[in-house]
C-alpha positions, -999 to +999 in steps of 0.1 A: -324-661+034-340-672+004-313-682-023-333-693-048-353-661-056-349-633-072-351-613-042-322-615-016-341-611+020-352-584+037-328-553+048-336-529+078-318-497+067-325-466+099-319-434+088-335-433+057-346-395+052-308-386+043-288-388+018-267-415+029-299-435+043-317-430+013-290-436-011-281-475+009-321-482+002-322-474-032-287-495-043-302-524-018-333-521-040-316-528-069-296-556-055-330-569-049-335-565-015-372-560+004-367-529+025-378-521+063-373-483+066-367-471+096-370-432+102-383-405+127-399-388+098-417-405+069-394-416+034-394-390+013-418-394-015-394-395-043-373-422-026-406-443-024-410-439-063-374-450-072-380-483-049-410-491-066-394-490-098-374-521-086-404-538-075-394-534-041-417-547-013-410-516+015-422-513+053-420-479+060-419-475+102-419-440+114-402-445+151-379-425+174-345-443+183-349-426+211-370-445+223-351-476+229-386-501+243-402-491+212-377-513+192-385-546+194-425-540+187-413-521+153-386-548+143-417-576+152-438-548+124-408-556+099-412-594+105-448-594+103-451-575+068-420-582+052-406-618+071-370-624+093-340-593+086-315-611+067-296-575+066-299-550+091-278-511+082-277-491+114-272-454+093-292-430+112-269-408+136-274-373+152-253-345+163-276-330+191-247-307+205-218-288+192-200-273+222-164-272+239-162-305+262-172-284+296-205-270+281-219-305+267-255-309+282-267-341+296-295-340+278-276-335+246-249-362+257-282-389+262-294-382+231-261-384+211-256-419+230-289-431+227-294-428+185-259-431+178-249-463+201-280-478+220-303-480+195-277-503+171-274-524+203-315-528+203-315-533+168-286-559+164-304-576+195-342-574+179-328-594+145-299-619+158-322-647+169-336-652+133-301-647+116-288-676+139-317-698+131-312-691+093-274-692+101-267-662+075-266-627+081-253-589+077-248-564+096-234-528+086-226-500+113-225-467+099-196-448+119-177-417+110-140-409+106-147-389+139-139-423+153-105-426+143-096-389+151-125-370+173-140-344+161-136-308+176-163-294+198-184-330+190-171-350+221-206-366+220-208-371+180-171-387+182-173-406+215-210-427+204-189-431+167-160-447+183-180-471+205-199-482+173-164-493+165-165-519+198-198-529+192-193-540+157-164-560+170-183-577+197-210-586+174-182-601+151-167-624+177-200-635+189-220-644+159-197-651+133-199-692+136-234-687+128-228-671+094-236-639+102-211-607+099-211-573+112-187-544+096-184-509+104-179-483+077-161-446+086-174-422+061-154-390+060-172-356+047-202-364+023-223-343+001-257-345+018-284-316+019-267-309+058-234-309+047-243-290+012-255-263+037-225-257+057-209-221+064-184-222+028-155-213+045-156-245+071-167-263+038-138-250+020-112-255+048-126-297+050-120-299+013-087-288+015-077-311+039-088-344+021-063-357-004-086-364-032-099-329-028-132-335-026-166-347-009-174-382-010-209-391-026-242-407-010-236-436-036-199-446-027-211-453+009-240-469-008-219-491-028-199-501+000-232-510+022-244-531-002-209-552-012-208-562+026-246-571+029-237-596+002-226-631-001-194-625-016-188-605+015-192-641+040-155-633+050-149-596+057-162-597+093-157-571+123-136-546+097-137-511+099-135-495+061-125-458+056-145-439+027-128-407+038-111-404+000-080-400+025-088-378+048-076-398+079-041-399+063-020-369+079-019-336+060+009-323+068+034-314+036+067-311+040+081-316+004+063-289-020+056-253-012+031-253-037+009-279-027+004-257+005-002-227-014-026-246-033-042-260+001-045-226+019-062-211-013-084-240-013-093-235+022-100-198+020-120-202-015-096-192-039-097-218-059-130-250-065-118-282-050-117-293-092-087-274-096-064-277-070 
C-alpha cells in the first residue's frame, strides 16, 4: 500500500449495482481509494459520475460470481489496470429462493452458496498473495443479521450468511501476522430500492420490531466499511459488527402496555415508524 500518496490503494468492492454496493464505493472514493467494481451488471451511470468527482481511477468488471473459474482472470484484470487489492469488500449477496425448508431447490440452494459463500472464498484467495507480500491488508465480509438469528423461509439466504461468519474468522487467524484483517459486518433491514419495494405490511411489521424504529441507511454500512478498510482499524480483526439499529436485541416487552400498543400499530400501519 502506498502511504505516501494521496490515494490509499486500490479496493475491490462486489456488488456494486445496490444500494449498499454502491454506497461502500462512493465513501471509499472519498477516502481516496482506486476502485475495482465488481458486478453482474454494469455500475450504474450516476455512480460512475459521483466517483469521478473524487478523481477516482475505477475498473469496472462485469462478471458472474457464479462462475467461480472466472475469478482469478478478473482479479488479474484489477491488477493489471489498477495494481495489487490493498482492500477487497465482498457485498454482493442473493436471495435466489424464498420457500419453507422442504421445497428449497438445488438449484436455488447452489446458487445462494455459490455468490453468497464461494465466491468470497475465490476472492479472498485471488488477493492474499499480494497483501502478504505488502504485509497490509483489509478485508470486509458483508453478512446479514440472518446470521445471528435465521431468517424464515431463507434457509439458503441465512445458512451462506452464517458461514460468511466462519470464513471471516478463518481468514483472521491465518493472515493476521501478515498485517492483514478480515471483519464481517451484519446489516439488519436497509433502505435499498429492493427493500423500498417490499409488500408495506411485511415492511411495517420489520420496522416495528427494531428498537430504533427504523431502516438503516446505505451510508451507515458505508461508513462502517470504510473505518475497517482503514489504518486506524490494524486491530479490529475477525469481529463481527451488528448495524441492525437493535434489531438482534429480543423484542419482547414486558414492562409497558403502551409500547406494545404502539408496536402492533406500527406493524399494521397505524402509525410512520417517526412517531412511535
Amino acid at each position: 500500500m502506498n502511504h505516501s500518496s494521496d490515494r490509499r490503494g486500490v479496493a475491490l468492492v462486489t456488488g456494486t449495482s445496490g444500494g449498499i454496493g454502491g454506497a461502500i464505493a462512493l465513501h471509499l472514493a472519498r477516502q481516496g481509494w482506486d476502485l475495482a467494481l465488481f458486478d453482474q451488471t454494469a455500475p450504474p451511470p450516476a455512480l460512475l459520475d459521483k466517483l469521478d468527482e473524487h478523481g477516482t481511477h475505477i475498473h469496472a468488471v462485469t462478471a458472474d460470481l457464479c462462475d467461480e473459474a472466472a475469478i482469478p482472470g478478473a482479479v488479474e484484470q484489477c491488477l493489471e489496470r489498477l495494481g495489487p487489492v490493498d482492500c477487497l469488500v465482498n457485498n454482493a449477496g442473493l436471495t435466489a429462493q424464498i420457500a419453507p425448508l422442504e421445497k428449497i431447490t438445488s438449484d436455488a440452494w447452489q446458487k445462494e452458496l455459490t455468490v453468497n459463500l464461494s465466491a468470497p472464498l475465490r476472492l479472498i484467495q485471488a488477493v492474499i498473495p499480494s497483501m502478504r507480500q505488502r504485509q497490509w491488508g483489509r478485508i470486509v465480509n458483508i453478512s446479514s443479521m440472518a446470521a445471528r438469528g435465521g431468517l424464515y423461509q431463507q434457509t439458503g439466504y441465512a445458512a451462506t450468511k452464517t458461514g460468511l461468519l466462519g470464513l471471516t474468522r478463518n481468514v483472521a487467524l491465518e493472515c493476521a501476522r501478515d498485517g492483514i484483517t478480515c471483519n464481517a459486518i451484519l446489516p439488519g433491514l436497509v433502505e435499498t430500492p429492493a427493500v423500498r419495494n417490499m409488500p408495506p405490511l411485511i415492511m411495517n411489521d420489520t420496522v416495528s420490531l427494531v428498537p430504533a424504529r427504523r431502516l438503516g441507511k446505505p451510508d451507515e454500512i458505508a461508513a462502517l466499511a470504510g473505518f475497517l478498510c482503514s489504518n486506524e482499524a490494524g486491530f479490529i480483526n475477525g469481529a463481527e459488527i451488528d448495524i441492525d439499529g437493535g434489531a438482534r436485541l429480543c423484542p419482547v416487552v414486558l414492562g409497558s402496555q403502551r409500547a406494545i400498543a404502539e408496536r402492533h400499530a406500527l406493524a399494521s400501519g397505524g402509525i410512520s415508524p417517526s412517531d412511535a
